[in-house]
C-alpha positions as CSV (number, residue, x, y, z in Angstrom):
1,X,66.1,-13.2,101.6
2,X,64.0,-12.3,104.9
3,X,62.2,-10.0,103.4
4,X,60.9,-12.8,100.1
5,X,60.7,-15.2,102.9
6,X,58.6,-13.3,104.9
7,X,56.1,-12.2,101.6
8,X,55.6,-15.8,100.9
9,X,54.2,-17.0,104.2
10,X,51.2,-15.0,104.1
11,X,51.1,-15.4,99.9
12,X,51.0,-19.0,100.7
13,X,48.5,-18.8,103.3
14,X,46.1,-16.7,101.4
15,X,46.2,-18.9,98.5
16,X,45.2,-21.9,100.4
17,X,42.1,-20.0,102.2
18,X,41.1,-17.6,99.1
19,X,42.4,-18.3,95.4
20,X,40.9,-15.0,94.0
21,X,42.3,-13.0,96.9
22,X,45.8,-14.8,96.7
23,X,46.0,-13.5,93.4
24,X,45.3,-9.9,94.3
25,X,47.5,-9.9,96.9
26,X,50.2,-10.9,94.4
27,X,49.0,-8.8,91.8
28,X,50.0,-6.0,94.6
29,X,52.7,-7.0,95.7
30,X,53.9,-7.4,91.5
31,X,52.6,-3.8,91.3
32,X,54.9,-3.0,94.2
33,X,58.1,-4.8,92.9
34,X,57.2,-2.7,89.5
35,X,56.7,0.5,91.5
36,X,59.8,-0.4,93.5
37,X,61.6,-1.1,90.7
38,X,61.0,1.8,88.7
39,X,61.3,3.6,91.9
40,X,65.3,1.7,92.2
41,X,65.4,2.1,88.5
42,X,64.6,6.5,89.0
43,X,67.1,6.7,92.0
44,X,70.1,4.5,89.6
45,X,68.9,6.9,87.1
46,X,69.4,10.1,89.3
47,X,72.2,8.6,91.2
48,X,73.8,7.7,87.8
49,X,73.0,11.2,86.7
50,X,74.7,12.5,89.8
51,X,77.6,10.3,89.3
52,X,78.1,11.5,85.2
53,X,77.3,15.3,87.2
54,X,80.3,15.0,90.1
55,X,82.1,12.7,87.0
56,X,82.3,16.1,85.0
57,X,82.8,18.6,87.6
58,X,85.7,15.7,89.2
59,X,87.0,16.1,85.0
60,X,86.5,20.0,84.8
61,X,88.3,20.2,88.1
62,X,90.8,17.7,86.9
63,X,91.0,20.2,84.0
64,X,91.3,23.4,86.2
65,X,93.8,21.8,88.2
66,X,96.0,21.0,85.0
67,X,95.7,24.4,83.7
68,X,96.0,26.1,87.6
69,X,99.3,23.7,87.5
70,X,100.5,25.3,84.1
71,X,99.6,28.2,85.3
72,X,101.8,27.7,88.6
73,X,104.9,26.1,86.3
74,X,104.2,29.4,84.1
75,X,104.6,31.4,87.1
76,X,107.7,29.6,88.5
77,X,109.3,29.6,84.8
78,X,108.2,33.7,85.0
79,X,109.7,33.5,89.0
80,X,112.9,32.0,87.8
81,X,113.3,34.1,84.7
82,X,112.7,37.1,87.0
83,X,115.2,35.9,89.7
84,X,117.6,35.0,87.0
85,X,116.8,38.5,85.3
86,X,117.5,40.0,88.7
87,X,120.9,38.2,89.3
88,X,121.9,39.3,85.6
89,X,121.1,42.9,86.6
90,X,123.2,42.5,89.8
91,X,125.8,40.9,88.3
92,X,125.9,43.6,85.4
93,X,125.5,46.4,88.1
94,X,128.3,45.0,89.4
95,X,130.4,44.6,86.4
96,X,129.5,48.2,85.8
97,X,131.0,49.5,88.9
98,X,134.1,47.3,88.2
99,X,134.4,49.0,85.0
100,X,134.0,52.3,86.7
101,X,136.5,51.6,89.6
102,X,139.1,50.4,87.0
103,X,138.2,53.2,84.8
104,X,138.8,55.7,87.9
105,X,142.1,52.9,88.9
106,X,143.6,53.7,85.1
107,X,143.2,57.5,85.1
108,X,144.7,57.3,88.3
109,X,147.4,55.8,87.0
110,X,147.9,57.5,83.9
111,X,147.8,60.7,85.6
112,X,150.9,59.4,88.0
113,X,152.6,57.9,85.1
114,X,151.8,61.6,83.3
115,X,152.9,63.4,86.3
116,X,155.7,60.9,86.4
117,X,156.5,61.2,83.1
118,X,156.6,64.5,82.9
119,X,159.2,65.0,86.3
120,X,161.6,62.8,84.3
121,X,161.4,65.2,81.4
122,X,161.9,68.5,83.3
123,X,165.1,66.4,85.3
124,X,166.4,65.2,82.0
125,X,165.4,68.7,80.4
126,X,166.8,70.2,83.3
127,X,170.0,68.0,82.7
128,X,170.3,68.7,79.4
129,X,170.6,72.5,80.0
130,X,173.2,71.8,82.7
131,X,175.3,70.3,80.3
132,X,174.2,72.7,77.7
133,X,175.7,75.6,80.1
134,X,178.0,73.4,81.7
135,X,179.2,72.7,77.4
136,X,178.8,76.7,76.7
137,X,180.8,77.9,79.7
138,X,183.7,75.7,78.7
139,X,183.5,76.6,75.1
140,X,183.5,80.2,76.5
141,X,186.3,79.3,78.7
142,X,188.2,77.5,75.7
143,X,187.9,80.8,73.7
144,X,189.0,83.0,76.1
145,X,192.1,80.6,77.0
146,X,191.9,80.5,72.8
147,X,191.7,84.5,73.0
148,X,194.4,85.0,76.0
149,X,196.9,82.7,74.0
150,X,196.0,84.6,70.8
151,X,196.4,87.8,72.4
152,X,199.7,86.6,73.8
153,X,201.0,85.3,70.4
154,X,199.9,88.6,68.9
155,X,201.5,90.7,71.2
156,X,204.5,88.1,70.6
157,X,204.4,88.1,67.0
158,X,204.1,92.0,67.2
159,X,207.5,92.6,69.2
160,X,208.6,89.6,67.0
161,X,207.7,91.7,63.8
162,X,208.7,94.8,65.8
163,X,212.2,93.7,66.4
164,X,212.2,91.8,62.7
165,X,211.1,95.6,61.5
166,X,213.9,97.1,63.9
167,X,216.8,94.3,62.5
168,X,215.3,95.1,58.8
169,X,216.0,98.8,59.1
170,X,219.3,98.1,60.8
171,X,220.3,96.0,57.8
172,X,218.9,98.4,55.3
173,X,220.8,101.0,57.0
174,X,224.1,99.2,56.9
175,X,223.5,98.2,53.6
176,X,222.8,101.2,51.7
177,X,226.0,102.6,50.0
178,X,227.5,105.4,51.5
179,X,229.3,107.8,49.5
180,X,232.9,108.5,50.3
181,X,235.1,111.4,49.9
182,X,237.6,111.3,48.0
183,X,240.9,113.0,49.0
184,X,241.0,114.8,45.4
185,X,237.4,116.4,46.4
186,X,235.8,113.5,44.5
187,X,233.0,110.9,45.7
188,X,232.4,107.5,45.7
189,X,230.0,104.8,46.7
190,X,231.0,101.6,48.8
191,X,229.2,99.2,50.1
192,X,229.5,97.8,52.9
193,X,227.9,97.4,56.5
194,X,227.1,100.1,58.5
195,X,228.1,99.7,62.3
């Protein structure tokens, strides 16, 4: 407002002392306004230019920043798939060696349970032919009480039949007919028991 102000005093005192002048002076000073104006008008246009210009590069960087983000949530999905990855690979080394120790825990145990397995056969094998010879020497016992009582009641039934042979020939002898003299020189047969 100073500066209009300050252009019209001298306008106005130019007009009054020299018409022709007055109206150069304006015609200058128009000139100026248009020169200033176009000059206003070139800097909006450059500073409007400038504007569109750090406009794009503030979109494109808007834009770089979206994709670096993706690119970062990429990464952390990638970082957490790997860390996940890596705890599955843990976990599964893990279970692995489980599996191992109770592989190793079960042959352990099947090889006592084997071992054990196998005493109780030899002890009840080894019982079993115990009783086997403990069985065989009484049946060898039996039958040679069997053979001893045998023996006995043959030799018995032998003087038995020896005695029954002896009495048997004693009573054939005493019963076989014996032939008597006669007094008139004559023979005869009686029977009768021999003493």
């Amino acid at each position: 407002m100073s500066d209009s102000n300050d252009l019209e005093a001298p306008c106005s005192g130019l007009v009054a002392r020299d018409p022709a002048r007055a109206l150069s002076s304006i015609e200058i000073q128009k000139q100026a306004f248009v020169a200033l104006g176009a000059e206003l008008t070139r800097i909006l246009g450059d500073l409007s230019r400038k504007v569109s210009d750090v406009s794009e590069r503030l979109r494109d960087a808007e834009l770089e920043i979206v994709r670096r983000k993706r690119e970062l949530e990429d990464l952390h999905k990638i970082e957490v798939s790997a860390e996940t990855l890596g705890r599955l690979r843990e976990e599964q080394r893990l279970e692995r060696e489980n599996l191992e120790r109770l592989r190793e825990e079960h042959g352990r145990v099947r090889e006592t349970e084997q071992a054990e397995a196998r005493r109780r056969f030899e002890e009840e094998l080894q019982s079993l032919r115990k009783r086997a010879m403990e069985r065989l020497e009484a049946s060898e016992q039996e039958l040679k009480r069997r053979e001893e009582t045998l023996s006995v009641r043959e030799r018995e039934a032998a003087r038995l039949l020896g005695e029954v042979e002896a009495l048997l020939a004693r009573i054939a002898v005493r019963s076989r007919p014996t032939v008597v003299t006669t007094p008139d020189g004559g023979s005869r047969e009686e029977k009768g028991w021999v003493q």
